[in-house]
PDB file of N, CA, C and O in Angstrom:
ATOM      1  N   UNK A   1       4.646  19.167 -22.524  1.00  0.00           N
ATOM      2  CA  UNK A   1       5.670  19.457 -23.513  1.00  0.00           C
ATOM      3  C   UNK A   1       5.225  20.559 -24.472  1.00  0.00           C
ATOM      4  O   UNK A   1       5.953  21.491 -24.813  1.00  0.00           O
ATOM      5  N   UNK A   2       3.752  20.344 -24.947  1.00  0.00           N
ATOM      6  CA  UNK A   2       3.337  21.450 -25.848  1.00  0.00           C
ATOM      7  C   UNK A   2       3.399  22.733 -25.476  1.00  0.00           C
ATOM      8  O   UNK A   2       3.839  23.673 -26.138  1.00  0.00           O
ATOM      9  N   UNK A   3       2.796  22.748 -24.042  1.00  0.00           N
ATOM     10  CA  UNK A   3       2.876  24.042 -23.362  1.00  0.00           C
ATOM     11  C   UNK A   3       4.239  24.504 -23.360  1.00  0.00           C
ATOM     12  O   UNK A   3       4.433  25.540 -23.996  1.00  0.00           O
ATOM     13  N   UNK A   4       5.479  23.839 -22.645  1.00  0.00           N
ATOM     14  CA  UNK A   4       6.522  24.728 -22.909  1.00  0.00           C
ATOM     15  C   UNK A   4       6.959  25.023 -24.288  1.00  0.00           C
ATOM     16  O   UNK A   4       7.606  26.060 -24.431  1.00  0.00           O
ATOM     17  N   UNK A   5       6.769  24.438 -25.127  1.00  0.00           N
ATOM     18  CA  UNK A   5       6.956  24.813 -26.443  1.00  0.00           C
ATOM     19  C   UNK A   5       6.348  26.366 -26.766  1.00  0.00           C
ATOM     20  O   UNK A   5       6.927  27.429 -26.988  1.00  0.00           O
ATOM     21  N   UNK A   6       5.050  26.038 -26.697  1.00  0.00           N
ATOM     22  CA  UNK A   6       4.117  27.288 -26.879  1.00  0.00           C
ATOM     23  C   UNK A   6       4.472  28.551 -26.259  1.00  0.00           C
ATOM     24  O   UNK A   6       4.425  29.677 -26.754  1.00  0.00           O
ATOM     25  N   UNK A   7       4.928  28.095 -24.799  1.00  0.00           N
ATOM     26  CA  UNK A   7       5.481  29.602 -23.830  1.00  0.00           C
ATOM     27  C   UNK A   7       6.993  30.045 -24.045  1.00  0.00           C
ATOM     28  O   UNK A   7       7.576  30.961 -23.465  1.00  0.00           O
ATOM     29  N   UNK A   8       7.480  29.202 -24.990  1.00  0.00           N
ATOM     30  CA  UNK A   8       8.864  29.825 -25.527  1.00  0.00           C
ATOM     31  C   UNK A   8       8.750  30.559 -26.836  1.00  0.00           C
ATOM     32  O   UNK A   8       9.811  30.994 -27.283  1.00  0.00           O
ATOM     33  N   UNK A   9       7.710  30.764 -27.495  1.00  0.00           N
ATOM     34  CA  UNK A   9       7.085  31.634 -28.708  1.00  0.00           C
ATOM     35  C   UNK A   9       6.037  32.627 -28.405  1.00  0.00           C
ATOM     36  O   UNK A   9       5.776  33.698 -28.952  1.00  0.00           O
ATOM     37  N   UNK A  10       5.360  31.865 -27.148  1.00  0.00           N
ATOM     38  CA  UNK A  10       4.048  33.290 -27.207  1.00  0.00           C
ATOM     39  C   UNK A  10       4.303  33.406 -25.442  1.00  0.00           C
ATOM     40  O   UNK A  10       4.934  32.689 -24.666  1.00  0.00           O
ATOM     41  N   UNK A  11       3.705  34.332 -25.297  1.00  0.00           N
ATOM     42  CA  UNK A  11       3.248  34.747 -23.886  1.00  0.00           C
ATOM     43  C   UNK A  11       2.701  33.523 -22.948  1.00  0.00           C
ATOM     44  O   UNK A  11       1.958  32.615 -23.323  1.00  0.00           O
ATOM     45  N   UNK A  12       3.163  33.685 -21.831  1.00  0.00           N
ATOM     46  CA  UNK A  12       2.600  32.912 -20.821  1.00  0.00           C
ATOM     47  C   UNK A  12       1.476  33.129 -20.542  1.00  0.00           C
ATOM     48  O   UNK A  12       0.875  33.913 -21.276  1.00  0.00           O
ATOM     49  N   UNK A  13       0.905  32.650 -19.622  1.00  0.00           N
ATOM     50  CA  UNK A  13      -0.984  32.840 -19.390  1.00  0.00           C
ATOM     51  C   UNK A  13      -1.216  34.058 -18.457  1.00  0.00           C
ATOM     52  O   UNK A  13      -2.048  34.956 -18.588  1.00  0.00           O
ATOM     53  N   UNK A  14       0.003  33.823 -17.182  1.00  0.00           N
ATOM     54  CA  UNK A  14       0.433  35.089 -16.575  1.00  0.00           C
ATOM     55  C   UNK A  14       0.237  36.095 -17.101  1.00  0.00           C
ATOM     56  O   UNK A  14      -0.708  36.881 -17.039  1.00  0.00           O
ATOM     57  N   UNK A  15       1.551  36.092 -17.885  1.00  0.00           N
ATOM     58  CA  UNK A  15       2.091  37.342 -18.774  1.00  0.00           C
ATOM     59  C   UNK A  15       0.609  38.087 -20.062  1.00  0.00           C
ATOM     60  O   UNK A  15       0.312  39.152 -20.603  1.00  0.00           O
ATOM     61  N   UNK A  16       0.270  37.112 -20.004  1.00  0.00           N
ATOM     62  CA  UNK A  16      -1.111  37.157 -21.173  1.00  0.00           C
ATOM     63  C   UNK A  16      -2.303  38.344 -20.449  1.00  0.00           C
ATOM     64  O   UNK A  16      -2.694  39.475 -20.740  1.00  0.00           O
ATOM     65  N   UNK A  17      -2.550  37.440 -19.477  1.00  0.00           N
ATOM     66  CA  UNK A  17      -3.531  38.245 -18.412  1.00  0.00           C
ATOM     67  C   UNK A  17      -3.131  39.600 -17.871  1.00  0.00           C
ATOM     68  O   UNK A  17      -3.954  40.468 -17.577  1.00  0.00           O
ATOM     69  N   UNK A  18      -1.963  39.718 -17.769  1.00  0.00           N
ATOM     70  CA  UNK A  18      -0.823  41.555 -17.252  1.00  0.00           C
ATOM     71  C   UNK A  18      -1.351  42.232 -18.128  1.00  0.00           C
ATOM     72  O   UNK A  18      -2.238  43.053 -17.897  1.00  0.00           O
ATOM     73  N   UNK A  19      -0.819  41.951 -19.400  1.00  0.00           N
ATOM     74  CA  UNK A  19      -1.224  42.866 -20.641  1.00  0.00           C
ATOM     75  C   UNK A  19      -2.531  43.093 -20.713  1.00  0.00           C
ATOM     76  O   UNK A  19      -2.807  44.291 -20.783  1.00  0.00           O
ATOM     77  N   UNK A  20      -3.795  42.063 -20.723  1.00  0.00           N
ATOM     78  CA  UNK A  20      -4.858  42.349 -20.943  1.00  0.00           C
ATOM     79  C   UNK A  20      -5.440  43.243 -20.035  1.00  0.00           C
ATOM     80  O   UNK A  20      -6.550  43.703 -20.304  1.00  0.00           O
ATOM     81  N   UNK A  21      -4.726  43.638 -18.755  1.00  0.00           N
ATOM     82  CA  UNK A  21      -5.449  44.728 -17.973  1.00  0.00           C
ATOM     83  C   UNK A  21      -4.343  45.945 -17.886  1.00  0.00           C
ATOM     84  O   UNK A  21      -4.602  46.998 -17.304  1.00  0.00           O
ATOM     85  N   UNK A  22      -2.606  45.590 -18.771  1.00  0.00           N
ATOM     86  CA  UNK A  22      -2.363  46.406 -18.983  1.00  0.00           C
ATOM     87  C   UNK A  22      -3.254  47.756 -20.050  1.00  0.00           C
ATOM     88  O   UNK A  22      -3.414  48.970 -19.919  1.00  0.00           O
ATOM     89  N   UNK A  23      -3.649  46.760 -21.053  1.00  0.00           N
ATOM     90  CA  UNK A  23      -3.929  47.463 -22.290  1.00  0.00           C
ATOM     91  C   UNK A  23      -5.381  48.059 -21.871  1.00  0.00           C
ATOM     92  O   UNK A  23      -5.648  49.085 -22.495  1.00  0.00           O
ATOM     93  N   UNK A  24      -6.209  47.711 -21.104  1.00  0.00           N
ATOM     94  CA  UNK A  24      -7.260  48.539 -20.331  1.00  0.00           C
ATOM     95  C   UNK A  24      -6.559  49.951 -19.501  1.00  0.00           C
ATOM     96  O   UNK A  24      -7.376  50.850 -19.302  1.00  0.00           O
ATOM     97  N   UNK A  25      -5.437  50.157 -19.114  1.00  0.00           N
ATOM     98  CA  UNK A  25      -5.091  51.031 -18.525  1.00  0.00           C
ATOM     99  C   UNK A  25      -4.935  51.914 -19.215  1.00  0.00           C
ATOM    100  O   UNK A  25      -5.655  52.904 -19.087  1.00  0.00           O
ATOM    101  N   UNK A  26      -3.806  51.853 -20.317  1.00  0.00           N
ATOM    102  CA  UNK A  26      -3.237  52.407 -20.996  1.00  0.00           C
ATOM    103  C   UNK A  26      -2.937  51.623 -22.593  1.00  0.00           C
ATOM    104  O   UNK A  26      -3.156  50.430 -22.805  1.00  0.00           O
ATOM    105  N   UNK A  27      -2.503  52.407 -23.408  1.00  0.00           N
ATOM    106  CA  UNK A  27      -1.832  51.561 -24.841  1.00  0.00           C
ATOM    107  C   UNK A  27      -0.853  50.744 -24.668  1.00  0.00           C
ATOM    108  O   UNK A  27       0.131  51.142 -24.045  1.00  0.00           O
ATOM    109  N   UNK A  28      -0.896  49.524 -25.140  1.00  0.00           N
ATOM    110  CA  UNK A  28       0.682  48.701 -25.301  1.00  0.00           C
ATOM    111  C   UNK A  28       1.184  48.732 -26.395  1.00  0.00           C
ATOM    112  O   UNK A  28       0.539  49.001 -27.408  1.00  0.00           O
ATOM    113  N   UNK A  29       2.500  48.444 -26.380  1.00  0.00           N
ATOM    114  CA  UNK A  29       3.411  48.551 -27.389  1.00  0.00           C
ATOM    115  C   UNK A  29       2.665  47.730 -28.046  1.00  0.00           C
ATOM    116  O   UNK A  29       1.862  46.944 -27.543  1.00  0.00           O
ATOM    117  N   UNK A  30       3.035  47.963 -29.893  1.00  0.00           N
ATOM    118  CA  UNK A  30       2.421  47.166 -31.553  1.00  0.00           C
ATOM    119  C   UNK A  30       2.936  45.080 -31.264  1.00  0.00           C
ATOM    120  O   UNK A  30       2.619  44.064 -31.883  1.00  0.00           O
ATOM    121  N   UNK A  31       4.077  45.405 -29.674  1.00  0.00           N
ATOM    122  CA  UNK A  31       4.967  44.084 -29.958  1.00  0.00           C
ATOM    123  C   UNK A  31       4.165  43.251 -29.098  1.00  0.00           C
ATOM    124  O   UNK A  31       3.955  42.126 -29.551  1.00  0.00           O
ATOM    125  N   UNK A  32       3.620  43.539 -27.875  1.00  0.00           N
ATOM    126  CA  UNK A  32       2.796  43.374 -27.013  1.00  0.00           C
ATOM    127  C   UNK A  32       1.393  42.768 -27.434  1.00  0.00           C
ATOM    128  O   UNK A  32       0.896  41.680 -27.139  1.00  0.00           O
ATOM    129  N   UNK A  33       0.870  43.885 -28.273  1.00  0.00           N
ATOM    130  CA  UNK A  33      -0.054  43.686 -28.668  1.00  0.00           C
ATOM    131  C   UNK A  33      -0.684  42.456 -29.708  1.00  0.00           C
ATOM    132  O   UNK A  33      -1.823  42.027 -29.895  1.00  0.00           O
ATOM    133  N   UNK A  34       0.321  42.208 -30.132  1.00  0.00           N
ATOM    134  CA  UNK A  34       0.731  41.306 -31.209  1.00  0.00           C
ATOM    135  C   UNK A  34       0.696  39.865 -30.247  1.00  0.00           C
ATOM    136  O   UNK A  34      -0.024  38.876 -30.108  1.00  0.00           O
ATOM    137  N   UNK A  35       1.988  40.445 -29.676  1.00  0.00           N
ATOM    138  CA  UNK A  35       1.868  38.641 -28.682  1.00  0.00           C
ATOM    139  C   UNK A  35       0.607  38.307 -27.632  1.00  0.00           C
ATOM    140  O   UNK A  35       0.432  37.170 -27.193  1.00  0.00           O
ATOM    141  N   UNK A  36      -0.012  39.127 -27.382  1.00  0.00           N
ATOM    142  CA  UNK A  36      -0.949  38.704 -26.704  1.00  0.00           C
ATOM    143  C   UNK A  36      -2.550  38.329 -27.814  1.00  0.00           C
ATOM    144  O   UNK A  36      -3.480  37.569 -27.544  1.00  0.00           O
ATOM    145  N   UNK A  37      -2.401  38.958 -28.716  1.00  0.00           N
ATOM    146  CA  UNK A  37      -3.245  38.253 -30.209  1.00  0.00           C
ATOM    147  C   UNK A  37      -3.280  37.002 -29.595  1.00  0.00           C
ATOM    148  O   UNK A  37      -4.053  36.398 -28.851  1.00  0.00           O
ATOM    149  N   UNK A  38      -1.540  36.671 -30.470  1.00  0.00           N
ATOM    150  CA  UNK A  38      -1.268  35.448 -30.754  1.00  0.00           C
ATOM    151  C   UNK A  38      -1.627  34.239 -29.631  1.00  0.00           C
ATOM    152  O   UNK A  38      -2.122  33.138 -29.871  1.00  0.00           O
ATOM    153  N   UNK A  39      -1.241  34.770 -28.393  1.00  0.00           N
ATOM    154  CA  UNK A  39      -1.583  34.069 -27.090  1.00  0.00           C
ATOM    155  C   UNK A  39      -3.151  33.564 -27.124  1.00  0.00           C
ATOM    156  O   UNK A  39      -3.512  32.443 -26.767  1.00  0.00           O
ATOM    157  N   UNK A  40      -4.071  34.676 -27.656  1.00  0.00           N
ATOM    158  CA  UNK A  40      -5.608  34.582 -26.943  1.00  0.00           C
ATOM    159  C   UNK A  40      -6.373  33.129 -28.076  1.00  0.00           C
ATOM    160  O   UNK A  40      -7.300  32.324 -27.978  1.00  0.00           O
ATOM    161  N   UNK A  41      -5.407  33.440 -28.989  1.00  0.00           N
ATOM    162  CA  UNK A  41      -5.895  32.942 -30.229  1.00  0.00           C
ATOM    163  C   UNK A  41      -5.493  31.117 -30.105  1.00  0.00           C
ATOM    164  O   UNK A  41      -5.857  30.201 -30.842  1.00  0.00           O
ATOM    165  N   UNK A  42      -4.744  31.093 -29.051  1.00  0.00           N
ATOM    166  CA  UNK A  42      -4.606  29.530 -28.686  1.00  0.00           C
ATOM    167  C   UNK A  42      -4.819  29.335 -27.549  1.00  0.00           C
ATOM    168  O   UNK A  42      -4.710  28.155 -27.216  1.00  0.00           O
ATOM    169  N   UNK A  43      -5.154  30.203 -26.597  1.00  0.00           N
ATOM    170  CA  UNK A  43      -5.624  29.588 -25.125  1.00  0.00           C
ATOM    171  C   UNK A  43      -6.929  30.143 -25.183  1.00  0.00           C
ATOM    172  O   UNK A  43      -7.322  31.273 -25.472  1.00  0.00           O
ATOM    173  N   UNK A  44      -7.806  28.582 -24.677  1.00  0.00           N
ATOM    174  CA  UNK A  44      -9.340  29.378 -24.352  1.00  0.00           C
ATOM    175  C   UNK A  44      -9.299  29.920 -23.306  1.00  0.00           C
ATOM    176  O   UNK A  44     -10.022  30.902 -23.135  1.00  0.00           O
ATOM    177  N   UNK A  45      -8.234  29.350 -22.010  1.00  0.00           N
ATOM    178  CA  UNK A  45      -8.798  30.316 -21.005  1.00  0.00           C
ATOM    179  C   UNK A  45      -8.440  31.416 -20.833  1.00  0.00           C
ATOM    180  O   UNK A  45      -8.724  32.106 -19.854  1.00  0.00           O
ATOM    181  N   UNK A  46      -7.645  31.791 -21.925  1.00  0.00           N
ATOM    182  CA  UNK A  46      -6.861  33.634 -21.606  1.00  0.00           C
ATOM    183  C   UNK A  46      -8.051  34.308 -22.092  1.00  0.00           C
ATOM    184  O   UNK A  46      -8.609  35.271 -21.567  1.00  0.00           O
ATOM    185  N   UNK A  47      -8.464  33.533 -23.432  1.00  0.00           N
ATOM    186  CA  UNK A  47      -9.901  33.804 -24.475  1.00  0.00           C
ATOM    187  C   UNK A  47     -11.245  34.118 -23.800  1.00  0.00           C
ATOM    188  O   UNK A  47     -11.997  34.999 -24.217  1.00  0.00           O
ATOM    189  N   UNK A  48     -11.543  33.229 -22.571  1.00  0.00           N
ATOM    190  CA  UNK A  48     -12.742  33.194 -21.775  1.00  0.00           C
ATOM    191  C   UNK A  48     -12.303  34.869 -20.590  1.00  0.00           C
ATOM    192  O   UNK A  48     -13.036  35.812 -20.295  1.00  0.00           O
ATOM    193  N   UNK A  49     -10.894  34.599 -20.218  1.00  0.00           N
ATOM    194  CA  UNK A  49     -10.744  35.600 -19.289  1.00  0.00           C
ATOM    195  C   UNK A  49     -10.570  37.344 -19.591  1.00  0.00           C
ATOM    196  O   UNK A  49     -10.801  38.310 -18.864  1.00  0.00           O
ATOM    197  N   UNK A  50     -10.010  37.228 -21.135  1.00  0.00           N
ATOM    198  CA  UNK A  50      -9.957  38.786 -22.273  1.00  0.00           C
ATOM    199  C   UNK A  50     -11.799  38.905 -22.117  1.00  0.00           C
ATOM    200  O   UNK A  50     -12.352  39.951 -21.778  1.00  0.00           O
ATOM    201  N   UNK A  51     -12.509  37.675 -22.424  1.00  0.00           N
ATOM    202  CA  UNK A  51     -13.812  38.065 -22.184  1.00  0.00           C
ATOM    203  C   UNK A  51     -14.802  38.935 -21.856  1.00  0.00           C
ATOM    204  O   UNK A  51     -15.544  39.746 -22.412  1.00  0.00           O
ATOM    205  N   UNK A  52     -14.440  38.255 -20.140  1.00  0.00           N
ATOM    206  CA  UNK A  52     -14.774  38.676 -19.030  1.00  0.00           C
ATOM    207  C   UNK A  52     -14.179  40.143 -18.337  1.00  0.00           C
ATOM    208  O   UNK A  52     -14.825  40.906 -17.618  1.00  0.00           O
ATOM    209  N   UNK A  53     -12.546  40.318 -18.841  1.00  0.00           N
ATOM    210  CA  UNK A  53     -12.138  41.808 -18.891  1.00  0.00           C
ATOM    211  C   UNK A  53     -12.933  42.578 -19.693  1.00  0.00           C
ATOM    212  O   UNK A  53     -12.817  43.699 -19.197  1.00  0.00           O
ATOM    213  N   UNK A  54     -13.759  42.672 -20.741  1.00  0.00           N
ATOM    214  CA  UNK A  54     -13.827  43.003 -21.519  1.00  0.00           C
ATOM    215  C   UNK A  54     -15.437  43.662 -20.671  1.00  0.00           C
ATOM    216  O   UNK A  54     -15.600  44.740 -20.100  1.00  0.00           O
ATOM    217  N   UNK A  55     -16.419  42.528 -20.890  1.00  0.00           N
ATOM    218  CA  UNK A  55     -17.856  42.978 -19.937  1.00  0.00           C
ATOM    219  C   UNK A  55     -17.673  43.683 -18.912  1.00  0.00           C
ATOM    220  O   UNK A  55     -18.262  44.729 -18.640  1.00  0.00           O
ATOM    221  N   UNK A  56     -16.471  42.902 -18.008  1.00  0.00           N
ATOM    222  CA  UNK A  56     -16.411  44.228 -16.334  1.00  0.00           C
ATOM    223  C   UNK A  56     -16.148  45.344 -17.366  1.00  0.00           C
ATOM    224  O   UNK A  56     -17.122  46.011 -17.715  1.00  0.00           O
ATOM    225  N   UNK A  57     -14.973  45.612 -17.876  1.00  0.00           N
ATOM    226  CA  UNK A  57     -14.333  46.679 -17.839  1.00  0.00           C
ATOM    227  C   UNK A  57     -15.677  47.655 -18.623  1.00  0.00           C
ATOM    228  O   UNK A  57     -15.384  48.849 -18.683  1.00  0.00           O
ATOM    229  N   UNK A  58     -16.818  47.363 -19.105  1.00  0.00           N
ATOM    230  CA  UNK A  58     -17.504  48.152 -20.199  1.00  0.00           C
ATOM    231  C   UNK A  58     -18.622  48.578 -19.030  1.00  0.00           C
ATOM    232  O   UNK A  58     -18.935  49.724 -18.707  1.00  0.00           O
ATOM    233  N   UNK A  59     -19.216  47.111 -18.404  1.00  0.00           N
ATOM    234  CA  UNK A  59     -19.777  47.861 -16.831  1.00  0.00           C
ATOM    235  C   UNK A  59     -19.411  48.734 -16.320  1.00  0.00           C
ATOM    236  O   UNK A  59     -20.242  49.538 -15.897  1.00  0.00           O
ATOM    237  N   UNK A  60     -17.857  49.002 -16.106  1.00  0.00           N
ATOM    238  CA  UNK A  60     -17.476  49.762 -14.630  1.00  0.00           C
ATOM    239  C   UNK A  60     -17.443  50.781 -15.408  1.00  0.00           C
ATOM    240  O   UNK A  60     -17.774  51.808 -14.816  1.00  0.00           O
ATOM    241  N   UNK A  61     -17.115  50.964 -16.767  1.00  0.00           N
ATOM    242  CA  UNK A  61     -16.984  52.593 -17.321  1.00  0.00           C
ATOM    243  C   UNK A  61     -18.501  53.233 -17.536  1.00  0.00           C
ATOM    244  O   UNK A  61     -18.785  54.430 -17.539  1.00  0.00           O
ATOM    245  N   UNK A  62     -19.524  51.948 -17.742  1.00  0.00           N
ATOM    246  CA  UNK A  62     -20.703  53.012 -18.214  1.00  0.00           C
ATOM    247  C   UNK A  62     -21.106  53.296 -16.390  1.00  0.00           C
ATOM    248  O   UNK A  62     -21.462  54.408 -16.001  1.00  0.00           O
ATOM    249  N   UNK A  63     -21.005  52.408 -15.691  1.00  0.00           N
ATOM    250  CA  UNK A  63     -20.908  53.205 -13.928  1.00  0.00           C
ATOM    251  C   UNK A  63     -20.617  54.115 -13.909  1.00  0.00           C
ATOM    252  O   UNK A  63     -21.326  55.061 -13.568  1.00  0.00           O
ATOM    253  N   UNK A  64     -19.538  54.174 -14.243  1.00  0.00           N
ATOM    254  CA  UNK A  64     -18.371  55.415 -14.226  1.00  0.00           C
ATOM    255  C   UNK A  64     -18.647  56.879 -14.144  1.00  0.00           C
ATOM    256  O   UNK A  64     -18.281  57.822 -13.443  1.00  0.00           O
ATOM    257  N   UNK A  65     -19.669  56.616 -15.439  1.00  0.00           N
ATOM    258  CA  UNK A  65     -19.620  57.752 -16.480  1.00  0.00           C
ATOM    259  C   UNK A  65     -21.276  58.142 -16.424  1.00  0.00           C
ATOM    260  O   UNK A  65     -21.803  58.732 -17.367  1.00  0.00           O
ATOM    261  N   UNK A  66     -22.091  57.713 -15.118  1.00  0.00           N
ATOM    262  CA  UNK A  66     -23.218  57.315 -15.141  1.00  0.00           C
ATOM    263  C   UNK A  66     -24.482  57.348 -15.677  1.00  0.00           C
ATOM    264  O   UNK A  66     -25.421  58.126 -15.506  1.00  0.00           O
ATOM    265  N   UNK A  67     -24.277  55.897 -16.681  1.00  0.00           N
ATOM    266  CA  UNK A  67     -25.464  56.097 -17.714  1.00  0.00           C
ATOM    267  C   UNK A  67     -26.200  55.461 -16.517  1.00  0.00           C
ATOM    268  O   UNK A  67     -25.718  55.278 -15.399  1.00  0.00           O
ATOM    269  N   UNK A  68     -27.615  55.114 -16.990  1.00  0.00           N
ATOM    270  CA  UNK A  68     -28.525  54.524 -16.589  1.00  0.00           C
ATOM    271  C   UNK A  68     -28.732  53.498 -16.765  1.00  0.00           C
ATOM    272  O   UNK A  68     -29.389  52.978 -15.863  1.00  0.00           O
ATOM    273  N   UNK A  69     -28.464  52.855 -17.591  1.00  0.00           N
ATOM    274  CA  UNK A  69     -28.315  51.177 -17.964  1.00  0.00           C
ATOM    275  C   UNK A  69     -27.122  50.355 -17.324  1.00  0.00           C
ATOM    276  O   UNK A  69     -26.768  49.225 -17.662  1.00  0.00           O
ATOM    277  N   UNK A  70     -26.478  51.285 -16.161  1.00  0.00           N
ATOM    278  CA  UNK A  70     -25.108  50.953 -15.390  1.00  0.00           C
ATOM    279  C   UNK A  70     -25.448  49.559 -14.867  1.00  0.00           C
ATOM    280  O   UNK A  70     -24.813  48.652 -15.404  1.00  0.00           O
ATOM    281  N   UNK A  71     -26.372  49.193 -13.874  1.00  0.00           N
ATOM    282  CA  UNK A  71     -26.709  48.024 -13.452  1.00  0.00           C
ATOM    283  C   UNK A  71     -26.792  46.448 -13.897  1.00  0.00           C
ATOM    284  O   UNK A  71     -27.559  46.118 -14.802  1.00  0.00           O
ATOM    285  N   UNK A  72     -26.294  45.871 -13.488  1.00  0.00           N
ATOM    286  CA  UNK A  72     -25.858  44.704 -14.033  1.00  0.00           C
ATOM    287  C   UNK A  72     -27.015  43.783 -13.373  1.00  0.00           C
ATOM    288  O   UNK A  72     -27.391  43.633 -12.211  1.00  0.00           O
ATOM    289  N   UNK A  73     -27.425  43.222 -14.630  1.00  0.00           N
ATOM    290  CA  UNK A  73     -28.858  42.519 -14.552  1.00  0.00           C
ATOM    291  C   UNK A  73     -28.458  40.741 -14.828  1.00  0.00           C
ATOM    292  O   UNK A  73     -27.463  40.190 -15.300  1.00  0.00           O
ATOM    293  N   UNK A  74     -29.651  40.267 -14.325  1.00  0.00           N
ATOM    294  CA  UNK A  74     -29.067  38.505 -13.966  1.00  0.00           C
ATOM    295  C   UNK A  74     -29.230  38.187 -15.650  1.00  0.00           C
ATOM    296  O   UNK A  74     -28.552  37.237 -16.041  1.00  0.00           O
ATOM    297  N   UNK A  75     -29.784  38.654 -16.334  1.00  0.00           N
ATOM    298  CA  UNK A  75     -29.825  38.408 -17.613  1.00  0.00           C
ATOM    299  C   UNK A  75     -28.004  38.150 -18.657  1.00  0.00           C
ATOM    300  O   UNK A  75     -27.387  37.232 -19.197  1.00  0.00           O
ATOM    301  N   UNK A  76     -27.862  39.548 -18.422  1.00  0.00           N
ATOM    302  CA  UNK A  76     -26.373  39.406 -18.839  1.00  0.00           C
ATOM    303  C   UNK A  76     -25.237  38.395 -18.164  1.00  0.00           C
ATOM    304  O   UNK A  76     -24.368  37.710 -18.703  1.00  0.00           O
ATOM    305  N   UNK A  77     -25.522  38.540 -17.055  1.00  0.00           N
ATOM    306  CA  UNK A  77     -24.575  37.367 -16.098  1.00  0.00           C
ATOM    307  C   UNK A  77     -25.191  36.194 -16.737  1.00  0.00           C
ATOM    308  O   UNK A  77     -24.233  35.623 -17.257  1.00  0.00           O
ATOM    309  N   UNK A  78     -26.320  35.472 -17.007  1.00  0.00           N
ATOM    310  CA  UNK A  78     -26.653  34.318 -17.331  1.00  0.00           C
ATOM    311  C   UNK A  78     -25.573  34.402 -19.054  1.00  0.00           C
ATOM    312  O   UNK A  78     -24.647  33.696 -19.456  1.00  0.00           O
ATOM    313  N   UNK A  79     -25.996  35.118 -19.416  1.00  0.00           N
ATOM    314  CA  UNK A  79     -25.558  34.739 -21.040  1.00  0.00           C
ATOM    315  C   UNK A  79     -24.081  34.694 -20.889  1.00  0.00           C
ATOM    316  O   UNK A  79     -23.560  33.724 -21.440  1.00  0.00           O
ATOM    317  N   UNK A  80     -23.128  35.670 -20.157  1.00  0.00           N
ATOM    318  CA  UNK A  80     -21.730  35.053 -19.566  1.00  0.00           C
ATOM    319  C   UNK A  80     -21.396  34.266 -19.615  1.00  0.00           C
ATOM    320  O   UNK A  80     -20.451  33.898 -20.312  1.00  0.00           O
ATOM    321  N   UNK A  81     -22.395  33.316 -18.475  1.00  0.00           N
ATOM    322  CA  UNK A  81     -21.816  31.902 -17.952  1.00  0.00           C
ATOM    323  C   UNK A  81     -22.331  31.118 -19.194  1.00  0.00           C
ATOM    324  O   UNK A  81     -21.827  30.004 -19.057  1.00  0.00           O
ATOM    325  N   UNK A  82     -22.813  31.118 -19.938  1.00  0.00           N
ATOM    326  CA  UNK A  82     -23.254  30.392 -20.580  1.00  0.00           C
ATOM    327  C   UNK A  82     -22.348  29.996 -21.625  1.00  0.00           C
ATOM    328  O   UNK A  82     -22.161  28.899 -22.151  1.00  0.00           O
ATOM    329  N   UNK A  83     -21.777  31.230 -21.832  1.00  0.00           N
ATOM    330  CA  UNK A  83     -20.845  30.967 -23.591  1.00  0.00           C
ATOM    331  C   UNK A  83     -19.628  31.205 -22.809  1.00  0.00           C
ATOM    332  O   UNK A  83     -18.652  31.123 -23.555  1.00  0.00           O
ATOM    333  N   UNK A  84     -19.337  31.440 -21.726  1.00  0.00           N
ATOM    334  CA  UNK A  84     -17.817  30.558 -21.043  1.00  0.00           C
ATOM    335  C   UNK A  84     -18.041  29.376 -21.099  1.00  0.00           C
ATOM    336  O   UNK A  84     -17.088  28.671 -21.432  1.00  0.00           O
ATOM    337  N   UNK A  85     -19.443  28.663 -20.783  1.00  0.00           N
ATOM    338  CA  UNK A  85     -19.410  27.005 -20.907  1.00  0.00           C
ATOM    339  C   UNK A  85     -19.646  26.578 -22.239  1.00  0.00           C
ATOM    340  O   UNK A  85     -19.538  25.380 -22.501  1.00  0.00           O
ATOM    341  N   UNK A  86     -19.970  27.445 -23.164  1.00  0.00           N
ATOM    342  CA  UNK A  86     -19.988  26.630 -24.279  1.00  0.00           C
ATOM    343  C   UNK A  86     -18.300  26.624 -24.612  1.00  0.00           C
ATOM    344  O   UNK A  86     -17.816  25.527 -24.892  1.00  0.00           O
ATOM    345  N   UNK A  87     -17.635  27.501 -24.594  1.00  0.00           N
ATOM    346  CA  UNK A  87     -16.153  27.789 -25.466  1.00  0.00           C
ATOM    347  C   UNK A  87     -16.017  26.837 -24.151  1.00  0.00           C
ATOM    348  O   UNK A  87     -16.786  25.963 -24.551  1.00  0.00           O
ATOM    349  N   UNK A  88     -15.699  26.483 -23.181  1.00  0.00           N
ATOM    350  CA  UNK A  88     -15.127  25.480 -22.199  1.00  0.00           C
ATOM    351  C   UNK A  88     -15.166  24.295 -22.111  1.00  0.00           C
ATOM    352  O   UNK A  88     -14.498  23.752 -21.231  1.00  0.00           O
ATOM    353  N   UNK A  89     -16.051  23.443 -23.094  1.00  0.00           N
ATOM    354  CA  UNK A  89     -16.784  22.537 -23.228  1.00  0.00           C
ATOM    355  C   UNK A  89     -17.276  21.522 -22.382  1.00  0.00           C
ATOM    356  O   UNK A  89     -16.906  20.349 -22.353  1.00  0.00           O
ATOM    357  N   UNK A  90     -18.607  22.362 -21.325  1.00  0.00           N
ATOM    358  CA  UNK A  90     -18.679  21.887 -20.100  1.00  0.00           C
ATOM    359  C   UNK A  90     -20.200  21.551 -20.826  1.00  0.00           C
ATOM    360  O   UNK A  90     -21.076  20.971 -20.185  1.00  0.00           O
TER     361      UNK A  90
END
């Protein structure tokens, strides 16, 4: 019941996740931007998954763009999983 409540005011989890790799592409609209705030700010798992967009997407650009620190080391992957399981409460 809460959930449909919630997805008739904010973004769906779907719709949540579009934007978050919309707004990696390109700019989203101020309205967009706003509702997907509001979205991240009550779902952990959109929260855990903006995350995880967030680390790839900073990997694949310093790849990209090729620094030298491009390589993704078991170190960083450990600290990942780690504070997805803490915010997850596993």
């Amino acid at each position: 019941m809460l959930k449909k409540i919630i997805h008739l005011f904010f973004l769906s989890c779907s719709k949540a996740t579009l934007l978050m790799e919309k707004r990696n592409a390109k700019k989203i609209s101020p309205k967009e931007n706003w509702q997907l705030s509001m979205h991240v700010m009550i779902c952990k798992w959109c929260k855990a998954y903006q995350e995880k967009v967030e680390i790839l997407d900073s990997i694949l650009k310093r790849k990209w763009f090729g620094e030298e620190d491009a390589d993704i080391n078991t170190t960083e992957i450990q600290n990942f999983k780690d504070k997805v399981f803490r915010k997850l409460d596993f």
